[in-house]
C-alpha positions in Angstrom: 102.4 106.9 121.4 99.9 104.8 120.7 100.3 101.4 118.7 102.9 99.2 119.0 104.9 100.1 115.9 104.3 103.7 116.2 107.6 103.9 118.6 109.3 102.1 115.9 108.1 104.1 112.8 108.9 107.2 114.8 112.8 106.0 114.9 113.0 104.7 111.1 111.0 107.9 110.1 112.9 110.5 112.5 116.3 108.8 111.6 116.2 109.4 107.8 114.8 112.3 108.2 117.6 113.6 110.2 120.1 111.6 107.9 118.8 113.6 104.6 118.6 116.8 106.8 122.3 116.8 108.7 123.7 115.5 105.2 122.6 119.0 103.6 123.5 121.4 106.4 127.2 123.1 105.9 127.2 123.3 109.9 126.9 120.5 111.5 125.9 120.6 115.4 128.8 119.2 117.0 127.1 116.3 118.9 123.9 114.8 117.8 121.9 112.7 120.0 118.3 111.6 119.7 115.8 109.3 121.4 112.8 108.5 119.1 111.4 112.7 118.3 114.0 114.2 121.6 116.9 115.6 120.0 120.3 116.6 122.3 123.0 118.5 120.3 126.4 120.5 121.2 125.9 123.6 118.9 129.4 125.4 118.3 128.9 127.9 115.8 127.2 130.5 117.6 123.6 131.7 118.2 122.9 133.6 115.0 123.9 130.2 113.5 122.1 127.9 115.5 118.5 129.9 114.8 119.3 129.7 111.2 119.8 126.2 111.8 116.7 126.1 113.9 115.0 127.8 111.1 116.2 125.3 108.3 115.1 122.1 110.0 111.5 123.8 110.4 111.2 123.8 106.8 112.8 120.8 106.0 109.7 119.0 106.3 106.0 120.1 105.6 103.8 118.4 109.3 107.3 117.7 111.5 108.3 121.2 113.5 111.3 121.5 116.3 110.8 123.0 119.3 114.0 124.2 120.8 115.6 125.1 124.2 119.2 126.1 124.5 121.3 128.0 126.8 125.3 128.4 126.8 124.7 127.3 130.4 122.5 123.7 130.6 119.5 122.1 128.8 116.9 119.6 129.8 116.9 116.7 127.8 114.3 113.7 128.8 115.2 113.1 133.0 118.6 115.2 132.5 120.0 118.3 133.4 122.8 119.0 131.6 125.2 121.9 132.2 128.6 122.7 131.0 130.9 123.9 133.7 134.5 124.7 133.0 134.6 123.0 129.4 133.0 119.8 131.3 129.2 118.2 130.4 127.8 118.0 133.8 124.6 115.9 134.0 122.2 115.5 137.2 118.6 114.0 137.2 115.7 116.0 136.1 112.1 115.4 137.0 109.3 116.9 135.2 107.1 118.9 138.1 103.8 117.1 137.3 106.6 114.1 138.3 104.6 112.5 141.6 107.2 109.5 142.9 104.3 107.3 142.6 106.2 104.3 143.0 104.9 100.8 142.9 103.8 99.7 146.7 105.4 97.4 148.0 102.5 95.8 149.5 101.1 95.6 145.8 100.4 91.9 144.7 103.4 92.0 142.4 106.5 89.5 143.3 108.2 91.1 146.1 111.3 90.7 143.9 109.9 93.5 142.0 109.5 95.6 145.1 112.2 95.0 146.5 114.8 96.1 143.6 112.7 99.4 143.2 115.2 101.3 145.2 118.1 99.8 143.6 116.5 100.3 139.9 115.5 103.7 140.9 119.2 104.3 142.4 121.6 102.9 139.7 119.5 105.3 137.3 120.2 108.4 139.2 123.9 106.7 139.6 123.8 106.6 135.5 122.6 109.9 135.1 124.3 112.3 138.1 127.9 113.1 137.6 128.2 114.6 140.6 128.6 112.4 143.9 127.1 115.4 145.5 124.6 115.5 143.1 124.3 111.7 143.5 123.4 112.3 147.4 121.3 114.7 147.3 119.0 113.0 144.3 119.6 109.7 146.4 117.8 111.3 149.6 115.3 113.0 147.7 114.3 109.5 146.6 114.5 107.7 150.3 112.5 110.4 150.9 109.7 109.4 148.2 110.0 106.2 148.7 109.2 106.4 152.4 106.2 107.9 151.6 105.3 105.1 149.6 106.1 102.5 152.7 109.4 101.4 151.2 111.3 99.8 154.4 114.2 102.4 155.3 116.8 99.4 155.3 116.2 98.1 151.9 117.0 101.8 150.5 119.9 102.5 152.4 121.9 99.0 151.2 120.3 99.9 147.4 122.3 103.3 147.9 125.1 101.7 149.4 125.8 98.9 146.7 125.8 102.0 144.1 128.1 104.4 146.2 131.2 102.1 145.6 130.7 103.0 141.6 132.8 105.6 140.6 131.5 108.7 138.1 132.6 109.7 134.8 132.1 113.5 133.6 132.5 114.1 129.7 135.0 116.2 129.0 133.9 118.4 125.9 137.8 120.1 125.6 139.1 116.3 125.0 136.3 115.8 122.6 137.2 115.8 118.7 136.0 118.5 116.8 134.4 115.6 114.0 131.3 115.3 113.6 129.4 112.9 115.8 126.0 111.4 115.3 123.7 108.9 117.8 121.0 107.6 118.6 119.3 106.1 121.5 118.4 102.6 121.5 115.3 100.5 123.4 
């Protein structure tokens, strides 16, 4: 994004923009989420609605424009899939195809502390992200796979996987959810 404080001017721009933009709307998207310019909502007053929506934020702002993907099925937001499946938000890790696993070498001259808690990092954030244990398996070998091409040691990947598989998952259940208004954003 280039300097420093562009990340930060982003944020303070994007969020009163959006403040000054949601607090004209009559429709509000159910869930709001953003991280710096990525935007995650829950739209639940139809399609014909949400373009108009679409439409209205366009304009709102002479040099900012929206692009927009939704589905009634799943979206990719940043490195997640999300899907909702039988009133649930389901969430599993996405990688971008240009994505290579071009993880740090462990035979770099970095600490070997940093090395060595790759695989963990790398698992506890598809742990955070997957809510799934099946997806959580199967995006867990992908990465012993990738990491094995990088000459990660087999052992120090299977006990990063293993601290993580004692964690328990959480889905998001979007029936529970109230029908208020909710707005976020994303820390760093």
């Amino acid at each position: 994004m280039g300097t420093k404080m562009a990340p930060s001017f982003a944020n303070i721009f994007m969020g009163n923009l959006e403040k000054e933009f949601l607090s004209r709307q009559n429709l509000k998207p159910h869930t709001w989420l953003r991280y710096i310019d990525d935007i995650f909502m829950i739209w639940t007053h139809g399609e014909a609605n949400l373009k108009l929506f679409i439409d209205d934020i366009n304009s709102f702002h002479h040099t900012i424009k929206f692009t927009a993907d939704f589905s009634g099925h799943g979206v990719h937001f940043l490195d997640t899939t999300v899907t909702l499946q039988n009133g649930s938000l389901k969430t599993d890790l996405f990688n971008k195809p240009t994505n290579k696993h071009n993880y740090l070498l462990p035979s770099s001259c970095h600490p070997r502390h940093c090395t060595r808690n790759i695989p963990y990092s790398q698992a506890l954030r598809i742990r955070r992200i997957c809510s799934s244990e099946v997806d959580f398996d199967s995006r867990t070998k992908e990465l012993s796979q990738h990491l094995l091409n990088r000459q990660y040691f087999r052992g120090t990947i299977e006990n990063a996987i293993k601290r993580l598989k004692a964690n328990p998952y959480r889905n998001i259940d979007v029936q529970n959810s109230s029908n208020q208004f909710q707005k976020g954003t994303i820390g760093y």
